[in-house]
C-alpha positions in Angstrom: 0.0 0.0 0.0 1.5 3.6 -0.8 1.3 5.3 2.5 1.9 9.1 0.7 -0.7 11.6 0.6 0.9 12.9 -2.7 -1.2 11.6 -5.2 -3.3 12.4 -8.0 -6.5 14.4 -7.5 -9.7 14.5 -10.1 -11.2 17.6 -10.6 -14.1 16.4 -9.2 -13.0 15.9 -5.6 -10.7 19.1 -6.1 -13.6 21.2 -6.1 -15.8 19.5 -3.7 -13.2 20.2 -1.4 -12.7 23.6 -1.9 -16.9 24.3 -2.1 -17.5 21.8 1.2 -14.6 23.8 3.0 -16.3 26.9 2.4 -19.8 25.3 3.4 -17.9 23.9 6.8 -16.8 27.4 7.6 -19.9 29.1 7.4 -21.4 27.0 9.3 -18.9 27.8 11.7 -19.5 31.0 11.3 -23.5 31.3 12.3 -22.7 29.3 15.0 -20.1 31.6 16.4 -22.2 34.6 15.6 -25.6 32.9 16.9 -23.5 32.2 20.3 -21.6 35.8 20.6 -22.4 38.9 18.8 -26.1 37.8 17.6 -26.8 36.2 20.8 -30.5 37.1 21.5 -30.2 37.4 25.5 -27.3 39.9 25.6 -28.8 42.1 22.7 -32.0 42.0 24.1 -30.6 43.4 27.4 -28.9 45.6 25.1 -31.8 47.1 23.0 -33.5 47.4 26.6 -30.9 49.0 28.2 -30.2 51.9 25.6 -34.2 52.3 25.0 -34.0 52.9 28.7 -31.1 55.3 28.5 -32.7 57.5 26.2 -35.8 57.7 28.5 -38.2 55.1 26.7 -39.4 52.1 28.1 -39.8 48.7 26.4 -41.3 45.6 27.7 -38.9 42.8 28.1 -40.3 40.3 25.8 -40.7 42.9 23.0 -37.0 43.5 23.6 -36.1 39.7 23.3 -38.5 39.0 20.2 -36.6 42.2 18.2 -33.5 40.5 19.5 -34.5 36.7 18.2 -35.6 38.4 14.7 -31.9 39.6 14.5 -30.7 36.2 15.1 -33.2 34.3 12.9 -32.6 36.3 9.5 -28.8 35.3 10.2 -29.8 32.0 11.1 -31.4 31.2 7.9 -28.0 30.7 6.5 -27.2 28.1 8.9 -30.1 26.1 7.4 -29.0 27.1 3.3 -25.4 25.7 4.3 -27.1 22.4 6.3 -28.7 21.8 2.9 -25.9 22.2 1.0 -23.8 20.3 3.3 -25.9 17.4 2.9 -25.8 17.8 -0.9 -22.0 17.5 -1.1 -21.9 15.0 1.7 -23.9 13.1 -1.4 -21.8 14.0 -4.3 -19.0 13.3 -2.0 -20.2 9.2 -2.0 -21.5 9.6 -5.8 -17.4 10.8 -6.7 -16.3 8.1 -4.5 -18.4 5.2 -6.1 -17.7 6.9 -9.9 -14.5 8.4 -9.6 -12.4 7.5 -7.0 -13.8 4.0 -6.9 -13.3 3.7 -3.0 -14.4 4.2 0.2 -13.1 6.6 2.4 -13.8 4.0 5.8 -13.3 0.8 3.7 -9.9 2.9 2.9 -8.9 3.6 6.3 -9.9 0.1 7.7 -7.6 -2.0 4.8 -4.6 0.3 6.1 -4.8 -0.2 9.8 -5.4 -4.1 8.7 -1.5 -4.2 6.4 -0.1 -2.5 9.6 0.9 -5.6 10.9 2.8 -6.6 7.5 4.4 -2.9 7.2 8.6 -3.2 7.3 9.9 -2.0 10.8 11.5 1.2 9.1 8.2 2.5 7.3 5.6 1.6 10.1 5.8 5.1 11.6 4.9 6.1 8.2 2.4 4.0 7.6 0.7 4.5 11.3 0.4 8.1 10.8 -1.5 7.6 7.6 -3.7 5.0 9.0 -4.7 7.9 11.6 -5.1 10.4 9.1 -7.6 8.1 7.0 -9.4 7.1 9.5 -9.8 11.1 10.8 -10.8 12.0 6.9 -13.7 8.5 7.6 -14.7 9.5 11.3 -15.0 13.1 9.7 -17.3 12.1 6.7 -19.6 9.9 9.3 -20.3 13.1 11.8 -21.1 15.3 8.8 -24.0 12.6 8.2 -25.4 13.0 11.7 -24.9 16.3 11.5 -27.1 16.6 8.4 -29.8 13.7 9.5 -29.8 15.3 13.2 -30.3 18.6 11.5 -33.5 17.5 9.4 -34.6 16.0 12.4 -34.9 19.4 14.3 -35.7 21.4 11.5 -38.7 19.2 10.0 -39.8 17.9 13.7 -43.3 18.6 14.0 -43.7 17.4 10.3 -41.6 13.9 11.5 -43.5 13.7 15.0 -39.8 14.0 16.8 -41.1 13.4 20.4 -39.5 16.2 22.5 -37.0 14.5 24.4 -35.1 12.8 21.3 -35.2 16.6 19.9 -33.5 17.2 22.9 -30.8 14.8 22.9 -30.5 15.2 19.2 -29.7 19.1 20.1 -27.4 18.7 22.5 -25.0 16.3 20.5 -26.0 18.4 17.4 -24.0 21.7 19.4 -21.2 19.3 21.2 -20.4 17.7 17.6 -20.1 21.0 16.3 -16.9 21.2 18.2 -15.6 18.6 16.2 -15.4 20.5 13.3 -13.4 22.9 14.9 -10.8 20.4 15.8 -10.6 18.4 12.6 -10.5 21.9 10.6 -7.4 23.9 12.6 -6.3 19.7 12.8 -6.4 19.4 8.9 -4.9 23.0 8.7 -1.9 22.1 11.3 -1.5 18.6 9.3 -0.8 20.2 6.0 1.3 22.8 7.1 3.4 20.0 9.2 3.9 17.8 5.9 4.7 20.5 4.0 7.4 21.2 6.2 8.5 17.7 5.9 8.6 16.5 3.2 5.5 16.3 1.1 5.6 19.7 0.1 2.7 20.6 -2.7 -0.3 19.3 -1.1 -2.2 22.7 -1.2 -1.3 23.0 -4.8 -2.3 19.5 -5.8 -5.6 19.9 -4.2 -5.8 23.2 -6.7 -4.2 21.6 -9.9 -4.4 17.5 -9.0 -0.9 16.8 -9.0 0.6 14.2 -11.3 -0.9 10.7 -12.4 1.1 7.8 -11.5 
C-alpha cells in the first residue's frame, strides 16, 4: 500500500473540497455569531438597556423577540449551508463510487489491517496515515449526523420528533459541532506540518491535481 498523501486528485474531488470547506466554515461561522455577537439574550438586554437610556421604556419580551428576529434572518443561513452540506456529503459518496472508486472507511480500515505486514523502518509512516484516513472516515460519518440530526430538528413537527429525542438530538447536534473545529485547525496544522516535511505541494495538488502515477 503507498502510504503518501501525494497523489493524483480528479477535478471532481478538487472542487468539492474547496466548495465543502467553504460550506464547513460558514457554518462555523452562524454558530459563532448565533452564540456571541447575535446572541439574543445579551442584545436583548442591550436594545432594553439603551431604549432605557434615552428615556423610553420597552417591555422585556418585546426587547427579546426584536433581539430573536436579528438572530433568525442570520440564522437562515445556517439552514442554506445544512442543505448544501448534505448535498456535497452526497456527491462526495456519488465521486467516490464513480470516480475514486473507493471508500473513504473501507480505505482507512484495509490500512490499519497491512499495519501488521508494514517493514519495521516504514511503520511510523504507515501508522500516521492510517490515523489520518481514519480522521478523513470518522469526519465524513459526523457530517452525516450532522445533516440527519439537523433535518430532524428542523422538519420535527412534520416527523413527529417526540420532544425529548429533539432534545438529545440538540445537544449532541452543538457538542459535535466542536468537532469540526478540531478536525479543521487539525487538517490546517496537518498540512502545514507535511509541507514542512517532506511532502511539500499538497495545497497545490488539491488546486491543480498533481501528477498521475
Amino acid at each position: 500500500m503507498n502510504y503518501s498523501f501525494k497523489k493524483f486528485q480528479p477535478v471532481s474531488l478538487r472542487v468539492w473540497h474547496w466548495f465543502n470547506a467553504l460550506v464547513i466554515l460558514g457554518l462555523l461561522a452562524t454558530v459563532f455569531l448565533r452564540k456571541t455577537f447575535l446572541s439574543w439574550r445579551a442584545n436583548a438586554a442591550l436594545i432594553e438597556n439603551r431604549i432605557q437610556e434615552a428615556g423610553g421604556t420597552i417591555e422585556v419580551d418585546v426587547a427579546k423577540k426584536i433581539a430573536q428576529t436579528m438572530r433568525d434572518q442570520m440564522w437562515d443561513w445556517h439552514y442554506i449551508l445544512g442543505y448544501a452540506m448534505g448535498a456535497f456529503l452526497l456527491i462526495r459518496v456519488l465521486i467516490g463510487i464513480f470516480v475514486k472508486k473507493e471508500c473513504p472507511a473501507t480505505h482507512a480500515a484495509k490500512s490499519a489491517l497491512s499495519l501488521a505486514q508494514v517493514p519495521p523502518e516504514t511503520k511510523i509512516k504507515a501508522i500516521h496515515y492510517t490515523l489520518v484516513k481514519s480522521g478523513y472516515a470518522l469526519f465524513y460519518l459526523v457530517s452525516l449526523f450532522m445533516v440527519l440530526s439537523g433535518l430532524a430538528m428542523h422538519f420535527e413537527e412534520a416527523l413527529h420528533v417526540s420532544e425529548g429525542l429533539e432534545d438529545v438530538l440538540k445537544e449532541t447536534h452543538e457538542l459535535l459541532m466542536w468537532f469540526f473545529v478540531v478536525f479543521v485547525v487539525g487538517h490546517i496544522l496537518g498540512v502545514v506540518i507535511a509541507e514542512l516535511r517532506g511532502d511539500q505541494g499538497l495545497v497545490s495538488d488539491m488546486i491543480n491535481g498533481g501528477k498521475k502515477d
